[in-house]
N, C-alpha and C positions, 0 to 999 in steps of 0.2 A: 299361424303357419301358412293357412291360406291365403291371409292376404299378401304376406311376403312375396309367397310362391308371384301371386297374381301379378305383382308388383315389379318382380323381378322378369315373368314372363314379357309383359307388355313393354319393358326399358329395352327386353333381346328386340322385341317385333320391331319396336322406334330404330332400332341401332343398322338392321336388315333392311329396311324399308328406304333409310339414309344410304345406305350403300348400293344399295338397288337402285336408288332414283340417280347417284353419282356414277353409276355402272351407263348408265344411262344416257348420260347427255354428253352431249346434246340432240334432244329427241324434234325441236321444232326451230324454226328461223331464227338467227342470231340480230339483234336492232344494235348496229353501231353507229352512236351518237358522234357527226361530225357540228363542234359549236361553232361553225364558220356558213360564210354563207356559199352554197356551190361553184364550183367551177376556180377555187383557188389553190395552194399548195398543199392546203390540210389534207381540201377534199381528195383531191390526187391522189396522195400518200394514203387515205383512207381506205379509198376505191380501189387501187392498185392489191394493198395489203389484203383486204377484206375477201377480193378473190383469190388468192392460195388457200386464207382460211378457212375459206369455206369448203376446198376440194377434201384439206385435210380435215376437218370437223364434220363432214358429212352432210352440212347442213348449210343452206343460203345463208351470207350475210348481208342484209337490209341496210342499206347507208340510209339514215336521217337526218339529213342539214337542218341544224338549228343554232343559227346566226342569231348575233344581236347582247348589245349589252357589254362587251366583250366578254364573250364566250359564257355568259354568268347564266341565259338563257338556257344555252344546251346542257350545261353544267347543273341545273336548277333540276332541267327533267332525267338526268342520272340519277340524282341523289334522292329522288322521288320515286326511285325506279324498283321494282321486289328485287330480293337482294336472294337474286334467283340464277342468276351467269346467261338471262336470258337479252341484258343491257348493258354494253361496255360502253367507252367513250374512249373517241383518241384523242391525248390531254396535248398541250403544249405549257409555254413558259407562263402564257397568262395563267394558266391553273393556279401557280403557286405567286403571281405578282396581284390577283384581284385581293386576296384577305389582305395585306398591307392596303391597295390602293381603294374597294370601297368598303368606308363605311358599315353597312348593313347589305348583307348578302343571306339568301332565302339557304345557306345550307353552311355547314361548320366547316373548313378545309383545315387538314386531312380526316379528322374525325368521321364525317358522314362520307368518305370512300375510301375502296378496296385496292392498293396496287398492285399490277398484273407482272407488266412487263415492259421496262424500256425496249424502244424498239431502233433510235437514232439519234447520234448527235451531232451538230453541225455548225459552224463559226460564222459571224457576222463579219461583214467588211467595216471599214470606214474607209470611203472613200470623197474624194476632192475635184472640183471640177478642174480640167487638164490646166485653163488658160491661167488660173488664181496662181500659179507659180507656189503652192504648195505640193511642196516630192515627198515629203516623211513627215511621220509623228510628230519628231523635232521639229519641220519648219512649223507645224500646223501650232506645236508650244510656244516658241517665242511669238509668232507674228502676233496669237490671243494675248499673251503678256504684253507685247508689244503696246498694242491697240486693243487692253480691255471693256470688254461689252461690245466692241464692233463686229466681231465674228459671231456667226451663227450656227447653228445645226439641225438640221431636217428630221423628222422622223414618218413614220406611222399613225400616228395618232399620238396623244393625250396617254401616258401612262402604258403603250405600248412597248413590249422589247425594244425596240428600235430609242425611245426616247430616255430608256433606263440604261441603255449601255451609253448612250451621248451623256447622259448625267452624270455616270459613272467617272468619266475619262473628263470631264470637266471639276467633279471634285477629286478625282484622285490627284492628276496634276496641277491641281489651283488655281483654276481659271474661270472667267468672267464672261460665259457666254451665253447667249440670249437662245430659248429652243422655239423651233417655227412647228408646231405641229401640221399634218396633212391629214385631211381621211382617206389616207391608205399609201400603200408603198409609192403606187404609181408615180401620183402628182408630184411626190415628194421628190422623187429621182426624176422627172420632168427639172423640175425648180432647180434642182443642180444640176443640171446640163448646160441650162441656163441659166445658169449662172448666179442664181436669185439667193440663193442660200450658198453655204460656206462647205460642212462635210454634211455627210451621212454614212448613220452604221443602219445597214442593212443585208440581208441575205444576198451571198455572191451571183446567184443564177436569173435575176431581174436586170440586174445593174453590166451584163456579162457585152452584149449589144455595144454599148455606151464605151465600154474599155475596148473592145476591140476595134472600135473605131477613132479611138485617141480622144473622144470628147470628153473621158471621165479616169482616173489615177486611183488606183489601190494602193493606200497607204501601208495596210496593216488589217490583218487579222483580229478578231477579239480572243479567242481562243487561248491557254496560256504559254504556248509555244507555234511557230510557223506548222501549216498546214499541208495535206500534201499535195489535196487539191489546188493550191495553188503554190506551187516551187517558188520559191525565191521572195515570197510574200513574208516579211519579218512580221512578228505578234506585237501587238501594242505593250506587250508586257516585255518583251525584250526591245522597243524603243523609246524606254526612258520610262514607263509606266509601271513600276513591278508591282507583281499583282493583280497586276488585272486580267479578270476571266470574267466571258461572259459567252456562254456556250449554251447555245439552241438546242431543243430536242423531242422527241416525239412519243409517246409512252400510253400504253393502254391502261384504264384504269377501271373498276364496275363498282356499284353501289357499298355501300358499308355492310360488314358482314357476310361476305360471300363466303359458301364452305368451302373449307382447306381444298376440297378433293377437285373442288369446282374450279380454283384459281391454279393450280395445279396441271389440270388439264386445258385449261386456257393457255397457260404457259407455256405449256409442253409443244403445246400447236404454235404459239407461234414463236416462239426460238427457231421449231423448223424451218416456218415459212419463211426469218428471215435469211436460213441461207441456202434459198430457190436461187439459182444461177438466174434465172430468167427475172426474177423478182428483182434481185439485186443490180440486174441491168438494164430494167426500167427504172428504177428511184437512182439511177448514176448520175444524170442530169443534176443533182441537188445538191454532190457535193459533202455528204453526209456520210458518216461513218456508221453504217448499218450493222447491229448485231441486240438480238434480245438478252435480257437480265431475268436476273433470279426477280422475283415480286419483293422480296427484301431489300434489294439492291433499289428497286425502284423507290422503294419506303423513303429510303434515306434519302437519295436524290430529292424526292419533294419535299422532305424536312428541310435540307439545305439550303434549297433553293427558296424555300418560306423566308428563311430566316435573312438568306443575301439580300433577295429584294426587300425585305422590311427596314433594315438598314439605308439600303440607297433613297428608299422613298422619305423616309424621315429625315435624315441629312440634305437631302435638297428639297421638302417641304413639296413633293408634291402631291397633291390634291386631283381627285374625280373630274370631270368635265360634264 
């Protein structure tokens, strides 16, 4: 009977002590892992967000850049991280495009993490340089039918967003086009100005310059219907492409096993912050439909999104760099 007793005392003490530490936090500085290297849109979006959260958490939040690998680096020291609400990460698309694209990665996706809360979602262009005399989706399909393998496509990098939505829209429509990778958006939207490459799908807010000066044409949307950041922008899915979605987005995530109470109040803060009028008026520039999710809502989202890109990468066979 004693030991019972004992037994059952010390499960109350564990159960108190649990509740007390989740009473609690956040009691010491918050490390959110940006897997980008500084000074880019992640980081922005990181640093921007990280300061609401913190006025409402009570507690500083530490942005740590950790670039490289794509993203598999910062991604590495999450999953490594105590699975304590004292390490989140703000995920993007590669999250869920790296377990398709490498090989061997130092951590299990989704198995070794926690998800918090979407926080935005946002549509890629394609677009055309002005003088090529491609106006729409349609001219950009027959002219590749036309003259297969002579048209090209810009990206990001190897296996980046940018070069899985050109995949996308080259196998969904049936076409025979050669992809020019770049390291990194810049060059890539340089090289279509000039002319060098054919389109590019990339985020609206890079490319915004270049259209308002007439040197560069929005064809379309990736997203699966017109946008409203950009009026009169038709989707690639309602020009001739149905089906296709390929929709950007930003989402916090923390280590595997984080408790209920932890991810909870993670969430709870920041669904707030994201609808700070102030907040939302600095991430306007992006373009991006701002509003946090339940951590379930998140779950699936990276399920789905595991499962779209493993698809696109196996059907056009592409490979690591």
């Amino acid at each position: 009977m004693k030991k019972i007793l004992s037994t059952a005392l010390m499960a109350a003490s564990l159960c108190l002590t649990g509740i007390a530490a989740a009473q609690s936090y956040p009691n010491q500085p918050i490390r959110m892992i940006i897997p980008f290297a500084a000074g880019g849109t992640t980081d922005f979006v990181g640093r921007v967000i990280g300061e609401k959260l913190g006025e409402i958490l009570g507690q500083p939040i530490v942005i740590e850049s950790r670039g490289g690998a794509g993203t598999i680096i910062g991604t590495g020291v999450l999953a490594r991280a105590p699975s304590d609400g004292y390490t989140i990460m703000l995920a993007t698309p590669d999250f869920t495009i790296n377990p398709s694209l490498q090989p061997e990665l130092p951590y299990e996706t989704p198995k070794d993490f926690t998800p918090i809360s979407l926080i935005a979602t946002y549509p890629l262009v394609l677009a055309a340089n002005s003088e090529q005399g491609i106006k729409s989706v349609s001219d950009l399909i027959s002219r590749a039918r036309a003259k297969p393998g002579q048209l090209n496509y810009a990206s990001a990098g190897n296996g980046s967003i940018q070069h899985l939505c050109g995949a996308m829209l080259v196998d969904m429509a049936k076409l025979e086009m050669t992809h020019v990778p770049y390291k990194g958006g810049a060059p890539a939207a340089a090289d279509l100005v000039a002319g060098r490459v054919s389109v590019l799908c990339s985020g609206a807010p890079p490319l915004d310059p270049y259209v308002k000066s007439g040197k560069l044409r929005i064809l379309a949307v990736s997203t699966p219907t017109s946008h409203p950041a950009l009026p009169g922008v038709p989707s690639i899915a309602e020009s001739g492409v149905p089906g296709f979605d390929v929709t950007a987005w930003f989402g916090f995530i923390g280590p595997a096993d984080l408790p209920k109470d932890v991810v909870k109040r993670l969430n709870d803060a920041i669904v707030k912050v994201m609808q700070d009028p102030d907040l939302r008026k600095r991430l306007s520039i992006l373009g991006a439909d701002l509003a946090g999710s339940t951590p379930e809502a998140m779950g699936s989202l990276i399920n789905a999104e595991i499962e779209k890109w493993r698809r696109v990468i196996i059907a056009n066979g592409i490979k690591a760099q």
